[in-house]
N, C-alpha and C positions, 0 to 999 in steps of 0.2 A: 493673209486674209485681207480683203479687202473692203474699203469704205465709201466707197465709191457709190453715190445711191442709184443709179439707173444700172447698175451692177446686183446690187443687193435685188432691186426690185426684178429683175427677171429671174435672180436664185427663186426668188420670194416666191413667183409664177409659175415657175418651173415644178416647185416641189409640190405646189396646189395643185396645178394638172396631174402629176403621179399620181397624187393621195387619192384626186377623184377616180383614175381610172382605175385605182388599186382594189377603191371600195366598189365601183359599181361590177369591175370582176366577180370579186367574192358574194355580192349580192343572187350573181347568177348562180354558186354553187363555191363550195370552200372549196380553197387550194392550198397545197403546200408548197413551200420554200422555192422550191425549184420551179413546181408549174406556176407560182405565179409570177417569176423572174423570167420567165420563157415567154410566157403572156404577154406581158409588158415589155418584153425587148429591151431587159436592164439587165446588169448584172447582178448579180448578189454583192458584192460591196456596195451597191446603189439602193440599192432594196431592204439593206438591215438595217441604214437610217430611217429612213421612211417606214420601216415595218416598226423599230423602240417609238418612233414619236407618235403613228397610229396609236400604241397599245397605250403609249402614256398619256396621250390625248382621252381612252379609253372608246376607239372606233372600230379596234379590230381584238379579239380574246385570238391566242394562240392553247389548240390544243391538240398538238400533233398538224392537225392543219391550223390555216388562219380560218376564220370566221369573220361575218360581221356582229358587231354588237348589239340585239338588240334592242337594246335599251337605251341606246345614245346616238343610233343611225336608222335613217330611216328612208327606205324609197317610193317616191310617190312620186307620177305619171313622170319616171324614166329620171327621175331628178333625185340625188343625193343628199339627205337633209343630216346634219352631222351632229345637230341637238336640238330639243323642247324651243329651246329659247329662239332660236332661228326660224321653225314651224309656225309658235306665236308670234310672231313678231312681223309675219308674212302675213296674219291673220286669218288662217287655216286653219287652228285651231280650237276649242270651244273649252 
């Protein structure tokens, strides 16, 4: 592992691009395990981390397919909101 920060920081980058494009997939219509590894041009060993830290983040429910969460993800004008707090905080919300 390493500790190196400009190493860490494009892991760090890396997996946020994923996450975005994972969730705005699934926004357009749920998929499953496969089509959304095939989607995204990853593997599935790439994809099962990324898909345990969505769900424990609480972004994505797995039920047979992935979903998005309603209740902790939100898309508004093509843009990925991942919680309340982020939405307020833009001052979007009332």
């Amino acid at each position: 592992m390493t500790t190196n920060p400009k190493t860490l920081k494009r892991q760090a980058e890396r997996t946020e691009a994923r996450i975005n494009k994972m969730l705005a997939l699934l926004a357009v219509k749920p998929l499953y395990r496969d089509e959304l590894a095939r989607e995204m041009a990853i593997s599935l060993g790439t994809l099962i981390p990324l898909v345990r830290y969505a769900r424990t983040q609480g972004w994505i429910v797995a039920q047979g397919k992935y979903y998005i969460n309603p209740h902790n993800v939100f898309v508004a004008d093509g843009k990925i909101i991942k919680n309340k707090m982020e939405l307020v905080s833009n001052g979007k919300a009332q």
